[in-house]
Backbone as JSON, one array per atom type, in Angstrom:
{
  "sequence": "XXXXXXXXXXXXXXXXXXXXXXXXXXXXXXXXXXXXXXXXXXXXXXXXXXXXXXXXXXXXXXXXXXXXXXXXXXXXXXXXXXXXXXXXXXXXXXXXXXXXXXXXXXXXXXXXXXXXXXXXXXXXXXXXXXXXXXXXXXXXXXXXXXXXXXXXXXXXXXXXXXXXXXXXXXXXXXXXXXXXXX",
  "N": [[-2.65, 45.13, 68.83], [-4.65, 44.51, 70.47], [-7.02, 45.16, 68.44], [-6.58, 43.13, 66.44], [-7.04, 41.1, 68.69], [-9.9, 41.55, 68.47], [-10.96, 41.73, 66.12], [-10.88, 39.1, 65.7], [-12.31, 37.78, 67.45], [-14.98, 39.2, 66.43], [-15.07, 37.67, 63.79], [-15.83, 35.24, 65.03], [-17.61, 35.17, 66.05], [-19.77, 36.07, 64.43], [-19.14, 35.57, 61.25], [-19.44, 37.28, 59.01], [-19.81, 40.11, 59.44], [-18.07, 43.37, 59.93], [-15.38, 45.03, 60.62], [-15.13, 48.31, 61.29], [-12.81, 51.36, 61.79], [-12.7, 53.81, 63.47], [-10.97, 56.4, 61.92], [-8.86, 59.4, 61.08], [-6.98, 59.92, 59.22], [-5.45, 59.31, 56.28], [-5.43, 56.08, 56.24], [-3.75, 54.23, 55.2], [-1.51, 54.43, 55.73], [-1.16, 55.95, 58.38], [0.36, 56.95, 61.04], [0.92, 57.15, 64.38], [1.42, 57.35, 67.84], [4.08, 57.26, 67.62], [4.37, 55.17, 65.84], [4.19, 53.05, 62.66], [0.57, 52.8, 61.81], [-0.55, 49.42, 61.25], [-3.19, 48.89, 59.71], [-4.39, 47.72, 57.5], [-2.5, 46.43, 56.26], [-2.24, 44.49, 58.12], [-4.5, 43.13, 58.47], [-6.46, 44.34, 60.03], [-8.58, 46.15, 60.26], [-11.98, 46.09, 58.66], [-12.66, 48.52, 57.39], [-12.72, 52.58, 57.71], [-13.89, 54.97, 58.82], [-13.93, 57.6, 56.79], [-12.89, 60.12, 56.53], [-11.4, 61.8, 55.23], [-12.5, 61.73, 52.93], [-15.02, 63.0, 53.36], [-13.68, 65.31, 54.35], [-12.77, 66.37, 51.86], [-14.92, 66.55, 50.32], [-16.29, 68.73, 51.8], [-14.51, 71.17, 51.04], [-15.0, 71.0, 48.63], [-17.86, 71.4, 48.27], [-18.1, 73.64, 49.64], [-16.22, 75.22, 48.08], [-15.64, 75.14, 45.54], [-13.7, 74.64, 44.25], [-11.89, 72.16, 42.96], [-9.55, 70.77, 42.97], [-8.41, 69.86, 45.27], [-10.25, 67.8, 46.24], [-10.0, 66.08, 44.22], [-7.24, 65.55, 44.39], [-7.48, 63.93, 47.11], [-9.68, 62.14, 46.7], [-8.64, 60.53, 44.67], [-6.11, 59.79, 45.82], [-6.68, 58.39, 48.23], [-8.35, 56.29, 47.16], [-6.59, 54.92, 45.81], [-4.28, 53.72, 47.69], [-6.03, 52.73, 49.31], [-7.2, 48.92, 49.72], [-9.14, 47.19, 47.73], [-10.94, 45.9, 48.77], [-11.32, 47.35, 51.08], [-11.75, 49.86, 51.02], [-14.25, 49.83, 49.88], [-15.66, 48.75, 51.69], [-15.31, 51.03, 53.52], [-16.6, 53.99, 55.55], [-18.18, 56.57, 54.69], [-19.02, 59.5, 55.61], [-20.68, 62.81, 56.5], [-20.73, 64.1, 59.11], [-20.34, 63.78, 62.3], [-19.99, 62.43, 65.83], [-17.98, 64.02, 66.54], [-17.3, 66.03, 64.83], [-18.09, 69.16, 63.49], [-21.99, 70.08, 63.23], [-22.99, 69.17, 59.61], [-24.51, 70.57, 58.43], [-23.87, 73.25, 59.19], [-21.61, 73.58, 58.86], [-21.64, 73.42, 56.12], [-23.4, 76.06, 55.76], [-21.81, 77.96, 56.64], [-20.82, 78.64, 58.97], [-18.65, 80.42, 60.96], [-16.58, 79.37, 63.73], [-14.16, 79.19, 64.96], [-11.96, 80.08, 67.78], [-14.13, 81.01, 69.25], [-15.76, 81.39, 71.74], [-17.03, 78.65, 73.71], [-19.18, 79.72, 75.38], [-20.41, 81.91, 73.56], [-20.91, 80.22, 71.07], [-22.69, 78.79, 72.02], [-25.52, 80.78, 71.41], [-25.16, 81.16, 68.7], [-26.74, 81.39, 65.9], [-28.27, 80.19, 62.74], [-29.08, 82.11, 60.03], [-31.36, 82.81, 57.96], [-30.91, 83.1, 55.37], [-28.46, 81.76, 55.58], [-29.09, 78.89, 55.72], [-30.69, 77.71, 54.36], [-28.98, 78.03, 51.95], [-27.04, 76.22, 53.15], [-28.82, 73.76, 52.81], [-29.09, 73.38, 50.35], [-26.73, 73.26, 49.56], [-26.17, 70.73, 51.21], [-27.31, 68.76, 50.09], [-26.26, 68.17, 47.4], [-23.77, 68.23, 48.26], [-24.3, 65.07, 49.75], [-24.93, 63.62, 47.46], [-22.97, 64.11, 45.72], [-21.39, 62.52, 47.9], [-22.28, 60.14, 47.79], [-21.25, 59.09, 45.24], [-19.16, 58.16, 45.54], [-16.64, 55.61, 46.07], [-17.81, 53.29, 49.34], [-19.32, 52.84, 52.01], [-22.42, 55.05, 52.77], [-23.26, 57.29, 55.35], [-24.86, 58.93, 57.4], [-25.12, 61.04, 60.15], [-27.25, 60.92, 63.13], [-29.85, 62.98, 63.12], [-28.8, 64.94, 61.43], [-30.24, 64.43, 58.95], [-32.35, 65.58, 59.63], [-32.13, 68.33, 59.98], [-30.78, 69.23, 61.96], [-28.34, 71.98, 63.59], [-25.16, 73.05, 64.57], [-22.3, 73.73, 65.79], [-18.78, 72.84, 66.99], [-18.1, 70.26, 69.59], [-19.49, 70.88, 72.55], [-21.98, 71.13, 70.92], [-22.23, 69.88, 68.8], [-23.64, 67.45, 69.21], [-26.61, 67.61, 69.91], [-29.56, 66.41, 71.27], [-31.75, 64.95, 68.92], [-34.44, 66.78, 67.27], [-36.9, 65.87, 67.72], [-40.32, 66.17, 66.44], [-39.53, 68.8, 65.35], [-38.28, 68.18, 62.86], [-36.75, 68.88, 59.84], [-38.83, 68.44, 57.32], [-37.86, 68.43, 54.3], [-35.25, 68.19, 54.15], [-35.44, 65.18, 55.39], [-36.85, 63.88, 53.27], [-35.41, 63.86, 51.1]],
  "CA": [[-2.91, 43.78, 69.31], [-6.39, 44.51, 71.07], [-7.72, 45.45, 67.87], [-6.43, 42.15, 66.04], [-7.96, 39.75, 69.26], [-11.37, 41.95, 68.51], [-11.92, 40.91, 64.76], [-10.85, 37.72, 65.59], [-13.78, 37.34, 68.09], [-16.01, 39.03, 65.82], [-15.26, 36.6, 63.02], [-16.0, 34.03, 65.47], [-19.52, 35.08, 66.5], [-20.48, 36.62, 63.23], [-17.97, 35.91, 60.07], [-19.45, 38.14, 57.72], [-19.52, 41.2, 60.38], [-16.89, 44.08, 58.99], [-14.71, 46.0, 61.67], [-14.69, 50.0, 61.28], [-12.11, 52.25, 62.93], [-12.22, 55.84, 63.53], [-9.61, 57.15, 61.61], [-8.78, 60.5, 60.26], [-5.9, 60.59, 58.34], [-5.14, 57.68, 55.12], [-5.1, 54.74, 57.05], [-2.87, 52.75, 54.7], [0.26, 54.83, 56.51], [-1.25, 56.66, 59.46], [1.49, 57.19, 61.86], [0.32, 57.08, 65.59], [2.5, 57.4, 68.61], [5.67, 56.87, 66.84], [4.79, 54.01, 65.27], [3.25, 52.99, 61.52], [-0.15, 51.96, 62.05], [-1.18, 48.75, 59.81], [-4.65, 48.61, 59.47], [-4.98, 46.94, 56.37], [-2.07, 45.07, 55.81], [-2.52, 43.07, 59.09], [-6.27, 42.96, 58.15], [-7.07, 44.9, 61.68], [-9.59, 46.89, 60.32], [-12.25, 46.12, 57.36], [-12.67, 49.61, 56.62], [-12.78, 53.06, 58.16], [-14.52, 56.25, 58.83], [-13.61, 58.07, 55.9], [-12.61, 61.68, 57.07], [-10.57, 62.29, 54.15], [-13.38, 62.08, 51.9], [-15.55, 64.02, 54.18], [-13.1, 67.01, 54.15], [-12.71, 66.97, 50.2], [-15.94, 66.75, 49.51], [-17.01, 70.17, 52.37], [-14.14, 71.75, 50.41], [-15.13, 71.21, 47.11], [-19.14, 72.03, 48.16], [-18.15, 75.13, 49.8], [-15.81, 76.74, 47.38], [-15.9, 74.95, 44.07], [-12.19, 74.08, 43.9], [-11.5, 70.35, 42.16], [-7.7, 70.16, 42.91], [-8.09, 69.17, 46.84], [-11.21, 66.41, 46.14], [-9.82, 65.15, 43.15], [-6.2, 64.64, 45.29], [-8.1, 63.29, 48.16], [-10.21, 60.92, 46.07], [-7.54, 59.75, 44.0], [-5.23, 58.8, 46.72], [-7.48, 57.27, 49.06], [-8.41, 54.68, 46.14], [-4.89, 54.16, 45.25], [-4.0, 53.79, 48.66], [-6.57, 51.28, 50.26], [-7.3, 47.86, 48.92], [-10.66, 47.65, 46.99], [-12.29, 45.56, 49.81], [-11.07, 48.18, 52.31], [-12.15, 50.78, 50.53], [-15.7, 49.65, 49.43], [-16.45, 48.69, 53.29], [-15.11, 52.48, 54.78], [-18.01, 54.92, 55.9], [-18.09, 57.98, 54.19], [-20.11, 60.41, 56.26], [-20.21, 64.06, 56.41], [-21.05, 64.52, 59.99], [-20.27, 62.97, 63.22], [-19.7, 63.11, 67.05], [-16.51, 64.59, 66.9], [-17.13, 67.62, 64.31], [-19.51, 69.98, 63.5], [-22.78, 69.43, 62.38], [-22.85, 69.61, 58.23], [-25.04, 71.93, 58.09], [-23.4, 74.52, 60.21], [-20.13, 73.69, 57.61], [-22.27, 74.27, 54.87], [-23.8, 77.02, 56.35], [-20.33, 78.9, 56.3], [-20.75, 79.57, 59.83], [-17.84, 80.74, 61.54], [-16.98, 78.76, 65.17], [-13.02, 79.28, 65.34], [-11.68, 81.18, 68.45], [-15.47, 81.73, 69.31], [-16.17, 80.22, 73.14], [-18.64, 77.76, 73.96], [-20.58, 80.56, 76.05], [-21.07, 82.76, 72.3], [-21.33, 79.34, 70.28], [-24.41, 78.43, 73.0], [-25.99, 81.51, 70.89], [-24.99, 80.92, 67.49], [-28.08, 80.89, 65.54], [-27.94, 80.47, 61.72], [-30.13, 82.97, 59.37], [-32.84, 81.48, 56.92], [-30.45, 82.54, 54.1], [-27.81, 80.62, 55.49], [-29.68, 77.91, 56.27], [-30.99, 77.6, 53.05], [-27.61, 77.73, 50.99], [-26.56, 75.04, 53.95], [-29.25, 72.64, 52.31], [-29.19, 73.35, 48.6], [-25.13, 72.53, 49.51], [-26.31, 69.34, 51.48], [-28.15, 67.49, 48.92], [-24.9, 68.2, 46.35], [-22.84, 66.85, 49.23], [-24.19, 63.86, 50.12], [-25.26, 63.16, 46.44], [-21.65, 64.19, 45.59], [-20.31, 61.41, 48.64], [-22.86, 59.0, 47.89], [-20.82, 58.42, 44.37], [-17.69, 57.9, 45.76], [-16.9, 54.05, 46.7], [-17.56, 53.01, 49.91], [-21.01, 53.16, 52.4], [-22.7, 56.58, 53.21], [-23.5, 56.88, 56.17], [-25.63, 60.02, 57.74], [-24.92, 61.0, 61.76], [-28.24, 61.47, 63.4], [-29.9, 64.56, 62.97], [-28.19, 65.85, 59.83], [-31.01, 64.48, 57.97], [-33.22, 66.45, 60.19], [-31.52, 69.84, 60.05], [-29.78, 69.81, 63.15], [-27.33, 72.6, 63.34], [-24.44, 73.17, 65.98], [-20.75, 74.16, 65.87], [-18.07, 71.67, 67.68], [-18.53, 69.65, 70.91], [-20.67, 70.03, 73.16], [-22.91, 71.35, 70.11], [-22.74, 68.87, 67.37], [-24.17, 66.28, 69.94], [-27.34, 67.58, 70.18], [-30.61, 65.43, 70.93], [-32.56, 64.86, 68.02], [-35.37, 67.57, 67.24], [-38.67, 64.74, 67.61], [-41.45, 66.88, 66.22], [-39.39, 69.51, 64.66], [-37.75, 67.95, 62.08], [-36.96, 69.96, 58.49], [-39.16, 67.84, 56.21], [-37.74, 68.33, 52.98], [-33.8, 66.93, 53.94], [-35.69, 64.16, 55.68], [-37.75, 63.49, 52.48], [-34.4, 63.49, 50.11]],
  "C": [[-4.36, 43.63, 69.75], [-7.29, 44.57, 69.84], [-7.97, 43.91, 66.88], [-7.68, 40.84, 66.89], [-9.46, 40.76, 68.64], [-11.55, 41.4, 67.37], [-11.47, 39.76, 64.51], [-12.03, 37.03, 66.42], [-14.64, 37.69, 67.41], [-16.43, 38.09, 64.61], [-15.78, 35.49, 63.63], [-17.18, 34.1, 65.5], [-20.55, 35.11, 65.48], [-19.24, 36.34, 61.77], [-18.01, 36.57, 59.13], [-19.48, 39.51, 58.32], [-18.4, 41.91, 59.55], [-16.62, 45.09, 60.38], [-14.4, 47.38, 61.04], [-13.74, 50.5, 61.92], [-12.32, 53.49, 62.52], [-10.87, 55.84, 63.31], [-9.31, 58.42, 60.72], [-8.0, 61.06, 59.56], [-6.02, 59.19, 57.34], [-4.69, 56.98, 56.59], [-3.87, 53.66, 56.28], [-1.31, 53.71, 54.71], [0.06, 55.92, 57.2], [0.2, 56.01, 60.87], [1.2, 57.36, 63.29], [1.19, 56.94, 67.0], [3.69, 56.88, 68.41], [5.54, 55.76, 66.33], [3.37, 53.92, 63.78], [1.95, 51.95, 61.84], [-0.38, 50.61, 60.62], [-2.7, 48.07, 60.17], [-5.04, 47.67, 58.72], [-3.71, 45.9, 55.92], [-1.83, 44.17, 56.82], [-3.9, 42.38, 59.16], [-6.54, 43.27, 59.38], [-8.25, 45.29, 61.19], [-10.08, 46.57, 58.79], [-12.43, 47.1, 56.53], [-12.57, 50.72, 57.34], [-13.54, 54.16, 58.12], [-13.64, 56.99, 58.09], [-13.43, 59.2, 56.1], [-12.38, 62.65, 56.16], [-11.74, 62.83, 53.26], [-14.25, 63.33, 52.24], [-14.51, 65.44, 54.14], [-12.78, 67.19, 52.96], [-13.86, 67.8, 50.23], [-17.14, 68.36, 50.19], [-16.08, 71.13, 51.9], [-14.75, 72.12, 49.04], [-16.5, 71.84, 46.84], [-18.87, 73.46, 48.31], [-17.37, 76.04, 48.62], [-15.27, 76.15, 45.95], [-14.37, 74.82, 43.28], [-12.09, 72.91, 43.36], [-10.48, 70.27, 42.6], [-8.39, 69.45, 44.17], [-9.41, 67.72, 46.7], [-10.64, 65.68, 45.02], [-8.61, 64.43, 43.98], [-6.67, 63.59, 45.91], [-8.34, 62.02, 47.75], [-9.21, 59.69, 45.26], [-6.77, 59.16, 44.63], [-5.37, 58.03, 47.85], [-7.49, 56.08, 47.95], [-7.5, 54.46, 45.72], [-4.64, 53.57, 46.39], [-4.67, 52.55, 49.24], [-7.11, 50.26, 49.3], [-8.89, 48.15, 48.57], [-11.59, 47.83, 48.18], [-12.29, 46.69, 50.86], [-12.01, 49.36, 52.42], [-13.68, 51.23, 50.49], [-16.64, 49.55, 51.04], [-16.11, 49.99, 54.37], [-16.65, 53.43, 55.07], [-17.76, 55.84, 55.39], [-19.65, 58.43, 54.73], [-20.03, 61.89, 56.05], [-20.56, 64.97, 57.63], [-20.33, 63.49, 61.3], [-20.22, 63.65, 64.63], [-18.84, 64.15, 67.42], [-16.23, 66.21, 65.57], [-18.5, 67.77, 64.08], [-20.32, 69.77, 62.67], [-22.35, 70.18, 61.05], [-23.37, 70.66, 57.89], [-24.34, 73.43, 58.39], [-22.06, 74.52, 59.39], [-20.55, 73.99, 56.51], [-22.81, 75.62, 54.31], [-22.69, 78.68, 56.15], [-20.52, 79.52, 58.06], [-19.5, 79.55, 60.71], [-17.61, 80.23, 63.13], [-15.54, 78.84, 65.65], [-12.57, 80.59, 66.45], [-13.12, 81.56, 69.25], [-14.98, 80.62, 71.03], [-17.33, 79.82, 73.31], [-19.97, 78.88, 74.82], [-21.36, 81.23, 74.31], [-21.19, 81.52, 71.23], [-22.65, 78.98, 71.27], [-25.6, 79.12, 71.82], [-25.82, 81.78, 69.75], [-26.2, 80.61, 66.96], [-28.13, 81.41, 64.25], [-28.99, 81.27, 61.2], [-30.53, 82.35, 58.41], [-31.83, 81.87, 56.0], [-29.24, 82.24, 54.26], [-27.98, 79.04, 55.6], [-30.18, 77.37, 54.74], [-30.24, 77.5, 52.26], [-27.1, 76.11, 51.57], [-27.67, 73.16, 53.24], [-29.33, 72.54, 51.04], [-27.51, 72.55, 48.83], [-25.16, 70.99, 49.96], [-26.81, 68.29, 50.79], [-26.89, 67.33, 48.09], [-24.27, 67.24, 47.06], [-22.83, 65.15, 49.16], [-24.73, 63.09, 48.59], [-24.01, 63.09, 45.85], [-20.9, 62.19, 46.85], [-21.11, 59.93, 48.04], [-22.48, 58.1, 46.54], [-19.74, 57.57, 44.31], [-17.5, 56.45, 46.44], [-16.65, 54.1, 48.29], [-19.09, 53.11, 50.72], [-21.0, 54.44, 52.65], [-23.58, 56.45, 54.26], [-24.4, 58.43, 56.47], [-25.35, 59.87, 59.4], [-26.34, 61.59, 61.8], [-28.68, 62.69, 63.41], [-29.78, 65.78, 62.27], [-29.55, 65.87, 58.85], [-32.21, 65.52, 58.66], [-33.48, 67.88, 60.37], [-31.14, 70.24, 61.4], [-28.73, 70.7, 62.96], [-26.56, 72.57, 64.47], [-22.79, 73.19, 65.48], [-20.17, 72.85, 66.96], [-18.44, 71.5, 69.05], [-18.61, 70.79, 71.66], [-22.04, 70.25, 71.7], [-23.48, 70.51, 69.07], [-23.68, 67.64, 68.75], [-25.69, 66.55, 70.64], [-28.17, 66.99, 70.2], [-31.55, 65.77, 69.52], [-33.65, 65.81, 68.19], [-36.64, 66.71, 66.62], [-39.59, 66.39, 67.38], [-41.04, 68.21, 65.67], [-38.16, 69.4, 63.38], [-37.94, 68.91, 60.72], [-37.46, 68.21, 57.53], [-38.48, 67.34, 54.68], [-36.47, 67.76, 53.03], [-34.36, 65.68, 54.31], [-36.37, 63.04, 54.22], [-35.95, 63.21, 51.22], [-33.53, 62.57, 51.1]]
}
């Protein structure tokens, strides 16, 4: 209901405006405290943070499988209406997981505690696989329908394992040139 009055005020202020939700499972029959969410066939939401795609497409970079991105891809676009579809975010980073790089990277963060992730510090030839894989990536997501979006910092070569890490401030003055430049 809250989400309904919201893109009914934003139509009001703005009518061409498009409502996002964070969502990380198919939205067109996410299931949410016992009840079926409808996103799209109440028109709540114009599109969403694309998660799905995002975890094909760090499968399919890292280990060169097709079955799980082709599923993915295929049943997301069956699944959500065009417009839905075309207006979701496909990112490959965000607040809430770990930076891309550090998934590209192959670096290991499960079971680990935030004191020995503090000290996690990737090696130039992971770091280096982590961006030959990031260009694929986001050249890989950036085919797939819908916007591409970039979380701050990715383009910069921020690295960091899950919260508190992915949320690091931006590196002003030591940015990696060459992701910034692609």
């Amino acid at each position: 209901e809250f989400v309904l009055r919201l893109r009914r005020r934003i139509r009001q202020v703005k009518p061409s405006a498009i409502l996002i939700g964070e969502v990380w499972e198919d939205a067109s029959n996410k299931i949410a405290y016992d009840r079926r969410r409808r996103y799209f066939v109440d028109n709540e939401l114009d599109g969403v943070m694309n998660y799905p795609f995002r975890n094909a497409v760090c499968d399919f970079i890292t280990t060169s499988d097709n079955e799980f991105i082709t599923d993915i891809t295929t049943t997301i676009a069956a699944h959500y209406p065009a417009d839905r579809l075309n207006n979701s975010m496909n990112m490959l980073g965000t607040h809430d997981t770990e930076r891309i790089l550090t998934v590209l990277g192959g670096i290991p963060s499960d079971g680990l505690s935030n004191a020995a992730l503090a000290h996690t510090i990737m090696t130039d030839e992971q770091y280096a696989t982590a961006k030959k894989r990031f260009t694929a990536a986001y050249a890989l997501l950036a085919a797939l329908p819908g916007k591409t979006a970039i979380y701050y910092g990715d383009e910069a070569g921020l690295t960091g394992c899950h919260d508190p890490f992915c949320r690091r401030p931006f590196p002003w003055g030591h940015e990696d040139k060459a992701l910034q430049a692609f």
